[in-house]
N, C-alpha and C positions, 0 to 999 in steps of 0.2 A: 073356535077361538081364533080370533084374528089379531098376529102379532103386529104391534108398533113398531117395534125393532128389528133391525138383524144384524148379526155379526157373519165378515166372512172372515176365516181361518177360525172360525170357530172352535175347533179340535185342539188348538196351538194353546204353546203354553200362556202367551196373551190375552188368545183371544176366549181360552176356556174361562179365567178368571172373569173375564170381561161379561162374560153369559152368567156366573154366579151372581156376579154385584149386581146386575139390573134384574135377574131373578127373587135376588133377595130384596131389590125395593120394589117390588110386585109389577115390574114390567112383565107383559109379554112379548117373547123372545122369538125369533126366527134363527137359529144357529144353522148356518152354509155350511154345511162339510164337504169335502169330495167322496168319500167312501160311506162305507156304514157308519151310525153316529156310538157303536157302542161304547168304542171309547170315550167318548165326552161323557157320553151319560152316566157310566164308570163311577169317572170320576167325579162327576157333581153329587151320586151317591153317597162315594166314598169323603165327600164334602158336607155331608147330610144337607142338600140344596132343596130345597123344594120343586119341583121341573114341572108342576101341573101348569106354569104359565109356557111351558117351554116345547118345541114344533123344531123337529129338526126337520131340514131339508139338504139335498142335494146338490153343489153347485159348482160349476164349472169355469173359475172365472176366467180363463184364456180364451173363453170362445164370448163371441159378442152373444148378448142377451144372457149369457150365464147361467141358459139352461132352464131358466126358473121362469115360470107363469104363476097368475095371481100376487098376492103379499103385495094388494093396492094400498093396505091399510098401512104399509109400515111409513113413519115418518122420521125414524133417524136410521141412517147407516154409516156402518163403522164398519172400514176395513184395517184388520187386523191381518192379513192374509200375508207372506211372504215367503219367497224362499231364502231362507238365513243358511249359507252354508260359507265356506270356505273351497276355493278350488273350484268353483263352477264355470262353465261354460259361458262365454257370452249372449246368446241365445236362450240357453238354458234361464238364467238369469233373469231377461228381457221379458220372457216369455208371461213368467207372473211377477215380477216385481212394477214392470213398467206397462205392459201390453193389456195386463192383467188388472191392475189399478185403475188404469185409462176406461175398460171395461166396466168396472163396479163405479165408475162416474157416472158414465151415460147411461149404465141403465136405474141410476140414483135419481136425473135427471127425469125420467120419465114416471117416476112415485106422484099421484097427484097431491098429495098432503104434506112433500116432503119437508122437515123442517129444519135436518145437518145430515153432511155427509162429512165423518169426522176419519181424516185420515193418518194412518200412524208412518211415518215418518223414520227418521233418524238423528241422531244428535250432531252427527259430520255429515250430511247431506246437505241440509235450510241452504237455498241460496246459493250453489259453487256447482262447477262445470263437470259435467259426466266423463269421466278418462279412467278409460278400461286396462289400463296401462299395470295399474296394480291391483289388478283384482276385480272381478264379476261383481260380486256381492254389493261392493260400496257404491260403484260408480252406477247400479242400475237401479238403487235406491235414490242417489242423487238426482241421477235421470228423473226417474218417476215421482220427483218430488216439483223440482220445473212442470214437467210436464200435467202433474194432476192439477198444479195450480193455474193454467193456463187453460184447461178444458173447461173447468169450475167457471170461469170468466167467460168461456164463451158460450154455455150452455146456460148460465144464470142462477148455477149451483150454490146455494150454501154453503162455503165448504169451511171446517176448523183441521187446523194440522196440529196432532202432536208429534216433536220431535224428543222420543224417549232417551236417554242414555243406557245404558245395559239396564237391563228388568230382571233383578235377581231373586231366586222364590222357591221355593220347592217343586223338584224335576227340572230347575233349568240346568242343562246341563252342558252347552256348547259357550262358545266366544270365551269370553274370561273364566268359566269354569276350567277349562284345559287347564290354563295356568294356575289354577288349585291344585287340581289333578297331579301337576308337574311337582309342585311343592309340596304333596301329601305324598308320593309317591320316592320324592328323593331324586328325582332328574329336574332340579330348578337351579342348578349352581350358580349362575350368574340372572337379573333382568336383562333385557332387552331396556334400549334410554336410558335416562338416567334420573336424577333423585326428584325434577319438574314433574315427569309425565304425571296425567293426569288421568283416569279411565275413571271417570261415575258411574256411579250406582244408584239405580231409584228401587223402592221396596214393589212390589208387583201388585200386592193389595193396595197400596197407597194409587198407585198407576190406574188400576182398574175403575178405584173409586174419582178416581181425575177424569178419566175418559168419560164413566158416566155422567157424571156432573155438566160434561161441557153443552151437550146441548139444551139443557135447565137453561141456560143463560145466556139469552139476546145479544151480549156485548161480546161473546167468543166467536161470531160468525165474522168470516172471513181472518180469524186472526190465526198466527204460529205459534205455539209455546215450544219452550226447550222444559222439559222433566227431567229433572236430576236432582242429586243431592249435591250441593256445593260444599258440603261438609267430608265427602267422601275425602280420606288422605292421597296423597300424593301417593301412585304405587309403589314405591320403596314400604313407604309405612304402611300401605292396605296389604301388602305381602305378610311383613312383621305383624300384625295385627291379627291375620289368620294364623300363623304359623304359632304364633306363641298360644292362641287359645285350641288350637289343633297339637300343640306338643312337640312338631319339629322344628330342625333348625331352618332358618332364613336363609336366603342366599346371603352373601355378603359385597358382594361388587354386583357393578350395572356397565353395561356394555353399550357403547354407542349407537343409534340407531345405523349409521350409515355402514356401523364397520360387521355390524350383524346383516346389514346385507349383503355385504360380500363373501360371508361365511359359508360354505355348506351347511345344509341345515341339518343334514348328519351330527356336526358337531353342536348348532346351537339349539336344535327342535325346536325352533323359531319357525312359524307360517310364514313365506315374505308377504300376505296379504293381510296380516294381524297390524303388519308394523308401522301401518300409516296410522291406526290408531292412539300410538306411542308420543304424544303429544303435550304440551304445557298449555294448551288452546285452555281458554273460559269462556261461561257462555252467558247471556243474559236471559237468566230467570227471576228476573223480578215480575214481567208480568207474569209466568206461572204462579209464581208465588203468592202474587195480591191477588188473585182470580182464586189459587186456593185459600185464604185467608176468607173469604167473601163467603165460596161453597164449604164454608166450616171445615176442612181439611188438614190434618197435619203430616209432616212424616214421623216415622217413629226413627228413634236416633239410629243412626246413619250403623253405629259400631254395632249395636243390640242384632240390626240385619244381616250385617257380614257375617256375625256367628254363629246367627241361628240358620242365614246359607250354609256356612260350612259344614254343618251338623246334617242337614239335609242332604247334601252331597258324597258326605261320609256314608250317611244311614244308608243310600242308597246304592253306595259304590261305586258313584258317580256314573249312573242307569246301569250298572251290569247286577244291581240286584232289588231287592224291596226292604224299603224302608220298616225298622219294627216299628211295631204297635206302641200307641202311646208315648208319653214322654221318653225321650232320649235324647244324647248328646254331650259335651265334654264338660266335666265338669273337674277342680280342683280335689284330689284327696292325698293327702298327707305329703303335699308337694309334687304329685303327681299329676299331668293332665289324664283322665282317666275319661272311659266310654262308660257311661252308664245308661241303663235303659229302664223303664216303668217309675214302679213309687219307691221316692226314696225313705219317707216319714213314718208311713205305716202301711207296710208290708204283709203278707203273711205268710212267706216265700221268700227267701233269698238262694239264688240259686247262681255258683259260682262253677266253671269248665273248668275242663283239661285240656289236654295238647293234642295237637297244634290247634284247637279248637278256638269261640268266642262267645258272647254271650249269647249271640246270635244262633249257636249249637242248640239252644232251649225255646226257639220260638214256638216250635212246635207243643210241646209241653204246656206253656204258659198259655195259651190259648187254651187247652183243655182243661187249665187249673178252675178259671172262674172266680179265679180272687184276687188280689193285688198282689205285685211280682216286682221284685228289684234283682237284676242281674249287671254284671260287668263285666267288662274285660278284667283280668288278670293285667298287675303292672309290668312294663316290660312286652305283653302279650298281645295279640287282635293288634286294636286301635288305639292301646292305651301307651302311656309313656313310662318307663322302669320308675319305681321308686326306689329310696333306701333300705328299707324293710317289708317283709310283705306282713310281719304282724301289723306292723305301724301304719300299712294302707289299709288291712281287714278291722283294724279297731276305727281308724277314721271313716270309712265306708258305713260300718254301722251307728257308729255315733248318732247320726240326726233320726236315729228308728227308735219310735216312741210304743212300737208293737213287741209281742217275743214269738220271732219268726219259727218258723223250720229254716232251718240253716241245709240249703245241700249242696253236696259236691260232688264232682265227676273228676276222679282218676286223681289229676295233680294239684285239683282244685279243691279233695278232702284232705288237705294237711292243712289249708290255712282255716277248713271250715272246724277242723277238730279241734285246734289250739284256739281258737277263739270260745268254742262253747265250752272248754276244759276251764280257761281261764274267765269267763262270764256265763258261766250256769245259768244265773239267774235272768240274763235277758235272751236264754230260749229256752225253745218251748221243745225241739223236738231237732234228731239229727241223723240225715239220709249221707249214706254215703254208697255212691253209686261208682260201682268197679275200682275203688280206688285202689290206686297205682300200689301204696304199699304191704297189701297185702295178693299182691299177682307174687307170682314164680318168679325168682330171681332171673335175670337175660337181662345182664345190663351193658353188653357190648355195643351195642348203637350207639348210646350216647359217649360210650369210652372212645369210638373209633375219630381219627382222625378225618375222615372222611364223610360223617356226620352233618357239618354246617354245611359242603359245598354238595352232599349230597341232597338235602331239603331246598336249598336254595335254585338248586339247576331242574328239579325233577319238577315236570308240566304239571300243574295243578289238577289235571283229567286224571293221571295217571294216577298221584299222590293220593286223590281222593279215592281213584277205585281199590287200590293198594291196604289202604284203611277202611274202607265197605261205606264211604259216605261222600257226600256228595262235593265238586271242586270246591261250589262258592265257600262251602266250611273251610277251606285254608286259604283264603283270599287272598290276607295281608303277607304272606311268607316271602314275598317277593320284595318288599318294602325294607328300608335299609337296617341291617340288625336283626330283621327276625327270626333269620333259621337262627343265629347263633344264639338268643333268647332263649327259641325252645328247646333246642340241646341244650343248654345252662340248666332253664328249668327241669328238664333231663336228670342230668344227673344229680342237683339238687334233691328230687323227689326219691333216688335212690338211695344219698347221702341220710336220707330221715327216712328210713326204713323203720328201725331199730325203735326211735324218739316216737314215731307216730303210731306204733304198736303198745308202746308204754301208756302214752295218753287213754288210748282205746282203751285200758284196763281199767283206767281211774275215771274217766268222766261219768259226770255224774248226772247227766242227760239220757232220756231214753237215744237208743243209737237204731236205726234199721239199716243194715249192711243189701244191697240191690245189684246184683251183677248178671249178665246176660249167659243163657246155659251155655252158651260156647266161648268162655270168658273165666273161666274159673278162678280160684283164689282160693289159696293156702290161709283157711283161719281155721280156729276153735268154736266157735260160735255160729247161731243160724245163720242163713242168708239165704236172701231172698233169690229165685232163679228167673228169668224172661225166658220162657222159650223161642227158641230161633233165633236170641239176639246174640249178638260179639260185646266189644270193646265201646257202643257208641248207641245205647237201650232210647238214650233222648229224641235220636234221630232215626234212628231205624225202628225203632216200638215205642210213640209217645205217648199210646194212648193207655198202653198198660203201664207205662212207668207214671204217668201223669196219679193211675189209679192207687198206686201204692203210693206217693208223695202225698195225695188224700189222704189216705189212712192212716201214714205218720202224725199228720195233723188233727185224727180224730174227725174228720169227714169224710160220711159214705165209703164205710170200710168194702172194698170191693175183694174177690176171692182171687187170691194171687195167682201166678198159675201153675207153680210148684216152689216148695220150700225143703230146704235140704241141708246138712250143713258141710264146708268145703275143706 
């Protein structure tokens, strides 16, 4: 197979997309990586991509010739290739931004069929002078945008530039993610600029399917596009806008650029290399815009992207974790911005945690179910936002469920699952409740002590996790503002309805399967189910036999418990 095309940065979150869409219009690909390509291929997998058109190669592009022999046949290249970072060297920088670039020209130049060499660019570069003054990253983008356009003219290159604005997408995780990060995290009190600045956003599918397009079409050689969304708000309101569908508060003031430079950035966690981009600048995209009107192209609205970034960035923990399976992301219940993950409509599993846990505690689990799964954050809990009631979030949660789930819960998370099927029998089917908190041995000085909130709050998430027998990322958000004191609340809460959640257990009128781990015991009348070897946390430390009894409450593939006893 002889590729038409290549991409270099192939691996990058650009350039990866950019290998999908010309895969998916049955181009064959040549994807330059520097390392092994397992990552790409990964992930075009995990994209369910087709890759039979697709030849990964190795490529060097700092060094002239870039390593690579043969790929006579390829007739468009696209470099995608960069080092995006913050804080970089000058050199460092040069090395593949401008040295590197200049490189993937001349040896574009010598393709004999070549037909574009489509180069990606910047939205503050087009056109304005290299000054290293503030910052590596920008000024050697700029650089290399002069100078590609200068070699192209003298080699006789075809060349198209696109000038992106931020490409935001799932796994992007640097430049204006930070300031998500910052704002999801509780350290954004003030902007940087003011209510002007301006920072675009283009959707990355949208971008990918632009890039492809442009050399389809005679009339893009030799020209610049600027790609952005001119609909993107002004960062005042792109902050508001995340924040309110992500559940926290906004900052409330904006801080001048000039006077955030003079700051310590101790005090403002400000890059001073971020801050040239802090600008009220617009840019002309009309001709991107007619050229996408021509190649049938549209963006999808600018807000719909922001949110389903933000979800993406969340899911992920902003790269310190992986994103779950299937739908997720924030949605509205009973006033509450809540984290919800899988199907909401028709379920056959609802599966609700305990402390300091999230819904995240059951990935495990639901992967071994094999059937459709809705879980969430608790309000107040994870990544959700408190509500007023937690009946009146667990009745709004279920509402849009047209199925009659197994309802289950772990520890502080079977009191809202028991008073829901106590008081709605009829829309389930079956009810696990695993270690729940009110039937353990009384010990409720923890959450009595004063020392409680600033205890969960200050203690390393390594420690915490090993302390509880499971893993850091399970208490992730505890750092985040409010949430030790949540789960002390919830704390004593769950101690407070000891008494109420023991009453219900006698009346419901649902079959119930009580599931606790043998080193976890519990004070009931009644059977329960035992885990050997497990504690306090059976979802995550044995999902495969908890997975097996969650079946069998359901009436699927009764599997043999592995001892039954009663406590």
């Amino acid at each position: 197979m002889t590729p038409d095309s290549i991409v270099f940065g192939a691996a990058g979150f650009i350039g990866r997309s950019l290998v999908a869409e010309l895969l998916r219009q049955g181009r064959r690909v040549a994807a330059a990586v520097r390392g092994p390509g397992d990552r790409l291929t990964s992930w075009l997998a995990g994209q369910q991509v087709d890759t039979a058109g697709l030849t990964v190669v190795t490529a060097d592009i700092t060094v002239p010739g870039l390593g690579l022999e043969g790929l006579d046949g390829v007739r468009d290249v696209y470099n995608a290739a960069a080092r995006f970072a913050f804080g970089l060297g000058v050199e460092e920088a040069r090395r593949v931004n401008v040295t590197g670039a200049l490189n993937v020209a001349d040896w574009a130049a010598t393709r004999p069929g070549l037909r574009r060499l489509v180069h990606i660019s910047g939205y503050r570069v087009s056109g304005g002078s290299a000054d290293y003054r503030h910052g590596a990253y920008e000024a050697s983008k700029r650089e290399a945008d002069a100078a590609v356009r200068a070699r192209a003219r003298e080699l006789g290159v075809p060349l198209t530039i696109a000038n992106p604005s931020t490409v935001i997408g799932p796994d992007q995780f640097i430049g204006l993610a930070s300031l998500v990060r910052d704002l999801w995290q509780g350290r954004l009190p003030a902007l940087p600029g003011g209510p002007d600045v301006f920072l675009p956003v283009v959707d990355g599918d949208y971008f990918a399917r632009f890039m492809a397009a442009l050399p389809e079409h005679e009339e893009t050689e030799g020209k610049a596009y600027w790609v952005l969304d001119d609909e993107t708000p002004n960062l005042p309101d792109l902050v508001g806008l995340l924040a309110g569908h992500m559940g926290v508060p906004a900052p409330r003031w904006t801080i001048p650029v000039p006077v955030v430079r003079r700051l310590p950035r101790a005090i403002t966690g400000a890059d001073a290399e971020t801050l040239s981009f802090m600008s009220g600048d617009r840019y002309d995209t009309a001709p991107a815009l007619a050229f996408a009107e021509r190649a049938g192209l549209s963006m999808p609205p600018v807000g719909e992207t922001l949110r389903r970034w933000a979800d993406g960035l969340v899911g992920a923990r902003f790269g310190e974790g992986v994103p779950p399976r299937g739908p997720y992301g924030f949605t509205d219940v009973a006033g509450s911005r809540t984290w919800v993950t899988g199907e909401r409509e028709n379920p056959e599993y609802v599966l609700l945690h305990g402390l300091p846990l999230d819904a995240d505690s059951w990935a495990a689990v639901s992967e071994r179910l094999d059937a459709p799964v809705l879980a969430a954050d608790l309000p107040g809990l994870g990544r959700s936002a408190p509500a007023r009631s937690l009946g009146d979030w667990t009745s709004a949660l279920l509402e849009p469920v047209g199925t009659r789930p197994v309802l289950v819960g772990h520890s502080f998370g079977c009191g809202p699952v028991l008073r829901y099927a106590h008081s709605h029998p009829g829309r389930v089917a079956a009810v696990v409740l695993v270690a729940p908190a009110f039937l353990q041995k009384p010990s409720g000085w923890f959450p009595r002590s004063r020392m409680a909130v600033p205890a969960l709050r200050r203690m390393p998430r390594a420690r915490l996790g090993e302390s509880l027998g499971i893993p850091a990322g399970a208490v992730a958000e505890l750092r985040r503002p409010g949430a030790a004191r949540r789960v002390v609340e919830a704390m004593r809460a769950a101690y407070a309805a000891r008494d109420e959640l023991r009453r219900l257990l006698d009346r419901i009128e649902v079959p119930v399967t009580i599931v606790t781990g043998a080193a976890d015991p519990l004070v009931v009348d009644r059977p329960v189910t035992l885990i050997r070897g497990a504690g306090h946390y059976p979802q995550i430390t044995h999902p495969e036999e908890l997975a097996g009894l969650l079946r069998a409450a359901g009436g699927r593939a009764r599997p043999e418990p592995s001892r039954s006893a009663r406590g």
